[in-house]
NUMIFI-165437 format. One record per residue (C-alpha): residue in three letters; x, y, z. Coordinates in steps of 0.001 Angstrom, whole numbers, padded with zeros to 6 digits, always signed. Example, Ala and Ser with C-alpha at 12.3 -4.5 7.8 and 13.67 -1.06 7.14 Angstrom:
<milos>
ALA+012300-004500+007800;SER+013670-001060+007140;
</milos>
This chain:
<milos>
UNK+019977-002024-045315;UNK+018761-001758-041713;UNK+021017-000708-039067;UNK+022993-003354-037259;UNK+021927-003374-033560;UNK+024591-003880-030579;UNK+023845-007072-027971;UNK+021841-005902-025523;UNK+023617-004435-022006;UNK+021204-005028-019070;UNK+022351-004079-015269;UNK+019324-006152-012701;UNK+020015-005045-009301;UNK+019481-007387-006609;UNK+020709-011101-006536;UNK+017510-012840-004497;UNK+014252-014592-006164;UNK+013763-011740-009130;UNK+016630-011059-009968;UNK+018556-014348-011613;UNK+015015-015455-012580;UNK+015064-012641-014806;UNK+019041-013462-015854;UNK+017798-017312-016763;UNK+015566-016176-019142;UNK+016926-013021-020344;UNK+019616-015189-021228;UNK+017242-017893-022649;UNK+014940-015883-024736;UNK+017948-013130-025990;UNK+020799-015317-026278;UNK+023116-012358-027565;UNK+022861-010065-024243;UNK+025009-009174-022015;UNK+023679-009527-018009;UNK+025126-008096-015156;UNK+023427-008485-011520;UNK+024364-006620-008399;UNK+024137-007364-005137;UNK+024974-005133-002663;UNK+025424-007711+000225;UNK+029128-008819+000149;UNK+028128-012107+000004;UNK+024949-013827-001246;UNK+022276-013573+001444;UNK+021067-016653+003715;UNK+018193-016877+006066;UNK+015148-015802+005471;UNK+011261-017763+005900;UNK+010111-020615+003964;UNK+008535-019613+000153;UNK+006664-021326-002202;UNK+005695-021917-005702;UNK+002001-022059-006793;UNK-000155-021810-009761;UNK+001307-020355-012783;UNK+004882-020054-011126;UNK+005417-023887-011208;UNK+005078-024317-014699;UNK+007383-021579-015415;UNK+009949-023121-012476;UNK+009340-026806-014483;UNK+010593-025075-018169;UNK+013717-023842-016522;UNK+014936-027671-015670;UNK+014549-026687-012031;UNK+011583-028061-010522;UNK+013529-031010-009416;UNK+015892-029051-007301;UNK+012997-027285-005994;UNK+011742-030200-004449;UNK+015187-031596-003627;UNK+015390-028542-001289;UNK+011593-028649+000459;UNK+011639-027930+004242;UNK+009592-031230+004530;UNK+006678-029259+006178;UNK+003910-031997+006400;UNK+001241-029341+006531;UNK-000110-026432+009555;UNK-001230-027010+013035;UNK-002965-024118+014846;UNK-002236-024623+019025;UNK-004426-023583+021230;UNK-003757-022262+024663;UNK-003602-025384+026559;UNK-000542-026093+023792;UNK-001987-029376+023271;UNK-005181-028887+021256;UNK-004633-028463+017424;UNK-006537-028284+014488;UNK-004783-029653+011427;UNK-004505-028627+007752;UNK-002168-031219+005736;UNK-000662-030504+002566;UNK-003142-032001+000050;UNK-000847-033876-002140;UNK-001828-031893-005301;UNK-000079-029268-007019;UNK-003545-028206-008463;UNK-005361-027487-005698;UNK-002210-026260-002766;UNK-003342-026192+000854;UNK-001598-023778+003346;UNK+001616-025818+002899;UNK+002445-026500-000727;UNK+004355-028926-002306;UNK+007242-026687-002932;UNK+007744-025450+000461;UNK+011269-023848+000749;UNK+012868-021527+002436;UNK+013902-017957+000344;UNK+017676-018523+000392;UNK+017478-022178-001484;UNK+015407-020920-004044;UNK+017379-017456-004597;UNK+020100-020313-004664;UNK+018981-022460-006922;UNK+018118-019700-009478;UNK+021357-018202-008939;UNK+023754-021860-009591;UNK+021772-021893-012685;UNK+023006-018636-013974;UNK+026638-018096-012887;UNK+028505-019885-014708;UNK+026353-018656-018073;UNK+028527-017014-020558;UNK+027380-012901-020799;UNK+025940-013306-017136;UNK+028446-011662-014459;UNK+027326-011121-010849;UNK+029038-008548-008938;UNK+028668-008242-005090;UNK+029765-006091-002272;UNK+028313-002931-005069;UNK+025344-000876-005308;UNK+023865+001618-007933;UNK+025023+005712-006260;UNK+023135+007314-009196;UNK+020890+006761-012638;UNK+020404+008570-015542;UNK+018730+008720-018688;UNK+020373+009678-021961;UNK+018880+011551-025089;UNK+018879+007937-027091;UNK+016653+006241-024565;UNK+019635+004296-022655;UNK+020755+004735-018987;UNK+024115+005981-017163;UNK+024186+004216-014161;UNK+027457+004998-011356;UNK+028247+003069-008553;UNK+029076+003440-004617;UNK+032115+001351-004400;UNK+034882-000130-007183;UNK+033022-000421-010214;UNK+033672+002156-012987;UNK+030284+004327-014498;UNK+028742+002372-016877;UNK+026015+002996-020261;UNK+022799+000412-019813;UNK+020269-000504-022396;UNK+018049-001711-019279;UNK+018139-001128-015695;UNK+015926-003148-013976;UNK+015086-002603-009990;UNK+014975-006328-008094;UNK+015737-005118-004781;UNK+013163-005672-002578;UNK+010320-003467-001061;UNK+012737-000805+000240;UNK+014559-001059-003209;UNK+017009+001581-003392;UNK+016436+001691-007397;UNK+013154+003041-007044;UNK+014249+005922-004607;UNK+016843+006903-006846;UNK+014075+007098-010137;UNK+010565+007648-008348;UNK+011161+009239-005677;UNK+009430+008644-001660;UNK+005801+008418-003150;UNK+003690+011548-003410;UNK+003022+010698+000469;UNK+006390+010205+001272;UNK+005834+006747+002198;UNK+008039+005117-000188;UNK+004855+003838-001933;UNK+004440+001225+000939;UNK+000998+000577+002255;UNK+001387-001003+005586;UNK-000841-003964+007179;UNK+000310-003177+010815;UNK+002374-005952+011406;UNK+005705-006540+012271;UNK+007620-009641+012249;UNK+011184-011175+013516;UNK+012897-014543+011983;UNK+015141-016481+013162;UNK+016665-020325+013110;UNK+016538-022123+016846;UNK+018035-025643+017774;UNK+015046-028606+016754;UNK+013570-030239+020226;UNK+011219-033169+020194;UNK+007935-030730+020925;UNK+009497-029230+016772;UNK+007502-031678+014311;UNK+006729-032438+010520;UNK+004239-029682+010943;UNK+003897-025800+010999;UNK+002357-024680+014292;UNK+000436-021400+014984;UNK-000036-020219+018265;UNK-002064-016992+019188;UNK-001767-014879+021784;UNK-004171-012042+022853;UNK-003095-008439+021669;UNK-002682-009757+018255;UNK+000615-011706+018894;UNK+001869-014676+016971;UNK+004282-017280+017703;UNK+004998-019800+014343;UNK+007571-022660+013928;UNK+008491-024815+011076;UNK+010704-027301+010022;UNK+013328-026335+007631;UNK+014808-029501+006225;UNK+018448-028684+007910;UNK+017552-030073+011042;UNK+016869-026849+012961;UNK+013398-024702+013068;UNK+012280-021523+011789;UNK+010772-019018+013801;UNK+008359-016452+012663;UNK+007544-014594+016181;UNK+004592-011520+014951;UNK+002703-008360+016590;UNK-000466-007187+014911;UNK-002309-004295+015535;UNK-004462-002087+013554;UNK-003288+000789+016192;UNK-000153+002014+013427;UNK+001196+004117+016687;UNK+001761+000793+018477;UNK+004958+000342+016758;UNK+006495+003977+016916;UNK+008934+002332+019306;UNK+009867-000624+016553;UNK+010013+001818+013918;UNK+012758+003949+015586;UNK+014954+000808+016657;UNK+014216-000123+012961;UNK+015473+002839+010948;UNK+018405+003007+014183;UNK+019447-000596+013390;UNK+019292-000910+016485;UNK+019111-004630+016867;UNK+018863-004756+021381;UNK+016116-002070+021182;UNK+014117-004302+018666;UNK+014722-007319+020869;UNK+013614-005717+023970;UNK+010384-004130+021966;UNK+009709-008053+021285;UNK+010382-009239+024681;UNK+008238-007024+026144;UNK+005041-007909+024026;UNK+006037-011289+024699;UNK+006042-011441+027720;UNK+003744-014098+029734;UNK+002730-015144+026162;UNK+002916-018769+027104;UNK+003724-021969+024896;UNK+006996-021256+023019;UNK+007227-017799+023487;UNK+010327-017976+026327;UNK+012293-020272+024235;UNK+011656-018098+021672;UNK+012871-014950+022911;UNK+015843-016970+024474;UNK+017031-018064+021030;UNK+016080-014667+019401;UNK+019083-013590+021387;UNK+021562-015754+019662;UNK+020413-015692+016445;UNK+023054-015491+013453;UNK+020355-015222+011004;UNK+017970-012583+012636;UNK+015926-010375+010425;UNK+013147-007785+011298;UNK+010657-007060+008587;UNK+007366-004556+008779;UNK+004611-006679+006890;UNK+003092-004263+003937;UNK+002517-003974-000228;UNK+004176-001555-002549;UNK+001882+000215-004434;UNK+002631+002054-007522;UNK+000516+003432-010676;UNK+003515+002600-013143;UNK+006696+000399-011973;UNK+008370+002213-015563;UNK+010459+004663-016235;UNK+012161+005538-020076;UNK+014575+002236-019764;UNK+014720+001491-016129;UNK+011828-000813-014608;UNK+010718-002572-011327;UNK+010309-006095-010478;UNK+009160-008257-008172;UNK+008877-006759-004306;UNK+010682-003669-005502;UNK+007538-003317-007776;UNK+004502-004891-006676;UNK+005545-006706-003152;UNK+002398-008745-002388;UNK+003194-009023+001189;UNK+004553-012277+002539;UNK+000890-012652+004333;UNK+000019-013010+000178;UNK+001385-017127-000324;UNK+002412-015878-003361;UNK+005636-013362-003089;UNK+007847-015372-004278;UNK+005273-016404-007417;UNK+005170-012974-008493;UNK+008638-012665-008896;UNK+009264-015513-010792;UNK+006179-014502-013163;UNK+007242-011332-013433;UNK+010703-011942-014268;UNK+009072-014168-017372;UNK+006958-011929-018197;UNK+009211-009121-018435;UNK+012046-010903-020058;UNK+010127-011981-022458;UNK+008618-009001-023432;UNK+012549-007211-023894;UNK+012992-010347-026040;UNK+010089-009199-028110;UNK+010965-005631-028109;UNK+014461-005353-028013;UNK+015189-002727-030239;UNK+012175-000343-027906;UNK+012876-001059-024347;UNK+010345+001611-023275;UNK+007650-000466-025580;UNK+008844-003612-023921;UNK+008279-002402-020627;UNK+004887-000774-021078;UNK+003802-004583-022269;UNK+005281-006071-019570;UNK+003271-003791-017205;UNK+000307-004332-018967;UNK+000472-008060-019597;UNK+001785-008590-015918;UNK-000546-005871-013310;UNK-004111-007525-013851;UNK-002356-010991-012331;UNK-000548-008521-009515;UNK-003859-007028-009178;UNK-005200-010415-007898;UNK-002415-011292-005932;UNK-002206-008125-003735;UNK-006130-009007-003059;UNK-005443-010474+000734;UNK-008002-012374+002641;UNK-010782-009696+003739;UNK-009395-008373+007364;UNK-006080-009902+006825;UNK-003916-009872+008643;UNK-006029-008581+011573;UNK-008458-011652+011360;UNK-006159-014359+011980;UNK-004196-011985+014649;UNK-007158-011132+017129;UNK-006300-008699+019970;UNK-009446-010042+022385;UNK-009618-013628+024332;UNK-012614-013923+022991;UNK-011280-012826+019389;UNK-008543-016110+020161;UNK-011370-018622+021202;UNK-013353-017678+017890;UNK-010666-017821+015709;UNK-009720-021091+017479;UNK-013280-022430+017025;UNK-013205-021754+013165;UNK-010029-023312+012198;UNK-011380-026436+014440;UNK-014545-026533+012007;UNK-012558-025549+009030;UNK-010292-028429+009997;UNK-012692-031009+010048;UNK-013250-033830+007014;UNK-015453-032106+005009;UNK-013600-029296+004686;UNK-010435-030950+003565;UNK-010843-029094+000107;UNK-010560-025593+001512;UNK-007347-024921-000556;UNK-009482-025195-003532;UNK-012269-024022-002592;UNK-009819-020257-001545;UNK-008321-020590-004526;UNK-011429-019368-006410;UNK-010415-015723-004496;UNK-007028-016231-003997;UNK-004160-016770-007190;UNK-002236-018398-004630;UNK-003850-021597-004480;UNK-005025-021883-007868;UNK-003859-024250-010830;UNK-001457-024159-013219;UNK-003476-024159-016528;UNK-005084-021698-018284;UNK-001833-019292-018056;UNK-003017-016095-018873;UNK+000534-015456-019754;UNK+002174-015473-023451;UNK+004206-018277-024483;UNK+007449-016288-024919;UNK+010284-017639-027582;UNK+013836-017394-028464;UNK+013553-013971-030026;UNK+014889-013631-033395;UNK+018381-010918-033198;
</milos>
């Protein structure tokens, strides 16, 4: 007779996009095991810029029941305006209307927090799924029989995993603790040299429907968008290729310092033009302000024994990519459905789930040659060309440029041809 086998105990850390993806269908495909996700945030986490589902994530969204509250909670973004000095002359880039072929705005437009939401109302009231916040993971360990002692910082007692799985981000704490800084002791982060703030302002009647872009020499960036909650989003950006540009930012950053970062921005911004003094104003008073460097994580394997990597914590694509939040929500698939397959050999399960998932991550980490210098120009003359080329881009008969990028770029492709398995309720 073969051995009976004990439900499944799986600890995901981090409760944004990844991690209750993974719960949902963890919980879908293995309906015997037991889920617990931690958050260290006391709270779960608001704020953050508008995401997006494309090609083969909205198929995947639509068999979780959920598309419908993804589009319930769009920012109503009507498409993206790039503003040119005189902040009056655009060129304009509507949404297309077609979840095949996505322009620059897609169809599911919404901002990070909603969706983290909406993944995580669908999950916590699931019997064997428990979400614990206010906690985070002090220590892991491997055992001789392949399963993982995990303890923890605050209240919660040591625990015995069957999986650990890291969904905490691209500074995820879970893959310090089992891989280390990176053999460069750059905590396996390539960096695009950029650095961006959000923020929510008050709405004015110069705020529309649309997204608006405005470069600035030096490779500065001012962006608003509509949110759907009556307010705007600001995305205020320095690029540089220069890396030693933003020693100062990097200090203030690992400090926490949140006036030195301000005053780093306000100085770059200053004489900007357009929005950039409201901006900076409202920066100020911000409830929701968050400072992010722009980069990818890079590793060779996001595996190790029964403790794995997902999403940014694993294979961030950069939220210059259009398709962050996509990889998380195929990953989590992906790898779910792979335990389900091999529950009984978590190790096996994650090697397939690294080997079905990284030629898609492969793609989606392939940014628009020069990005994000390219679209950031440091030169007036750099400005006025880029201006000139999204004014011919812009024009009629190149209305079909989402498609056309979506030959290079996963993000705006379809949704057939999945080159992902179609994963079942796995026999126990």
């Amino acid at each position: 007779m073969a051995p009976e086998h004990q439900p499944l105990t799986i600890l995901i850390c981090g409760s944004g996009i990844a991690g209750p993806c993974l719960a949902f269908w963890l919980h879908k495909l293995i309906p015997t095991c037991h889920i617990t996700v931690l958050e260290r945030s006391p709270t779960p986490r608001h704020g953050g810029q508008a995401v997006d589902l494309r090609s083969f994530a909205v198929p995947i969204v639509s068999r979780m029941g959920l598309l419908d509250s993804v589009r319930d909670k769009t920012t109503t973004e009507e498409g993206l305006q790039f503003v040119y000095a005189d902040g009056v002359t655009k060129s304009t880039f509507p949404a297309s209307g077609n979840i095949e072929a996505q322009s620059v705005t897609s169809e599911f437009e919404i901002l990070r927090s909603d969706l983290a939401k909406i993944f995580m109302d669908a999950t916590q009231s699931l019997d064997r799924i428990t979400y614990i916040f206010d906690e985070m993971v002090s220590s892991i360990e491997e055992t001789t029989d392949r399963k993982v002692n995990v303890t923890f910082s605050n209240r919660l007692a040591p625990a015995t995993y069957d999986l650990v799985v890291g969904a905490d981000g691209m500074m995820s704490r879970t893959r310090r603790l089992i891989f280390g800084r990176g053999p460069n002791n750059d905590e396996y982060i390539r960096r695009l040299g950029q650095y961006s703030v959000l923020f929510t302002i008050p709405r004015t009647e110069t705020d529309t429907k649309f997204a608006q872009w405005y470069n600035a020499t030096r490779g500065r960036l001012v962006l608003l968008r509509p949110d759907g909650y009556g307010t705007t989003r600001a995305y205020v950006a320095v690029t540089d290729s220069n890396m030693s540009r933003f020693d100062e930012i990097d200090e203030a950053m690992r400090n926490g310092d949140r006036k030195a970062q301000e005053q780093w921005f306000e100085r770059e911004f200053e004489g900007v033009g357009w929005q950039s003094e409201r901006c900076m104003r409202e920066m100020k008073k911000a409830e929701d302000y968050y400072l992010q460097q722009i980069a990818q994580v890079k590793m060779e394997k996001w595996s190790k024994g029964s403790v794995v990597l997902l999403g940014d914590a694993a294979y961030c694509p950069s939220p210059i990519s259009g398709v962050g939040a996509g990889s998380a929500i195929i990953g989590a698939y992906v790898l779910a459905g792979e335990v389900s397959r091999s529950q009984h050999d978590i190790p096996n399960a994650l090697e397939q789930y690294e080997k079905t998932l990284r030629p898609y991550v492969e793609k989606a980490q392939r940014l628009f040659p020069g990005a994000p210098q390219v679209a950031n120009p440091q030169t007036e003359w750099g400005v006025w060309t880029f201006n000139k080329l999204t004014g011919i881009a812009s024009s009629a008969i190149m209305k079909q440029v989402g498609g056309m990028i979506g030959r290079y770029l996963p993000a705006y492709g379809g949704t057939a041809n999945s080159p992902f398995p179609d994963y079942e309720v796995a026999a126990t």
